[in-house]
N, C-alpha and C positions, 0 to 999 in steps of 0.2 A: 137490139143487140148491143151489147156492151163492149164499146170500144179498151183493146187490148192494147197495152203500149208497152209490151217486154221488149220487143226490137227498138233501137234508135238507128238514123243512117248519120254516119259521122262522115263519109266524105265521099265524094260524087266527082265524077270526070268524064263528059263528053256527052254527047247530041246523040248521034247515031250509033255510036259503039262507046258502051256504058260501061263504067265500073263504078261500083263502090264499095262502102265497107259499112257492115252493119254492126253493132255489141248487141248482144244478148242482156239488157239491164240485169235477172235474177243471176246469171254465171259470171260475166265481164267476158265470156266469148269473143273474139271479133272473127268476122264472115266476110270474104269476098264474094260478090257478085258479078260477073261479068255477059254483059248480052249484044249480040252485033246482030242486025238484020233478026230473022224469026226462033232465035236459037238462041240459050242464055243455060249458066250453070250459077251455082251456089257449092261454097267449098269453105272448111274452117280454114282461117289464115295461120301461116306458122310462123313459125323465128326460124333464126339462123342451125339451130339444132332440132327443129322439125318438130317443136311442142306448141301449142297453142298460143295465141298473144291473146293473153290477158291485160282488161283495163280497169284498174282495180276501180271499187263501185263509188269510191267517192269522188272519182273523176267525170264519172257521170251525170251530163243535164238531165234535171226531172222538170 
């Protein structure tokens, strides 16, 4: 199987109760995740006016 690398995780916080933030390399998306105990969500992250945080792609490690 061919490893896929369109997600990057650009920042990570904590043991037991997670968060982090992923980018979508093909969009520049970023994505929160958050997981505590057996239960965990996934959500697009916003700005202060409720639109997407983009990270344009050349800020991006390959």
């Amino acid at each position: 199987m061919k490893a896929d690398n369109r997600f990057i995780k650009t920042y990570t916080q904590g043991r037991v109760t997670v968060m982090e933030i992923w980018v979508d390399r093909e969009t520049g998306v970023n994505y929160i995740y958050h997981a505590a105990g057996y239960s965990g969500g996934l959500t697009v992250l916003l700005d202060k006016d409720g639109k997407p945080v983009i990270t344009p792609q050349m800020d991006l490690p390959y």
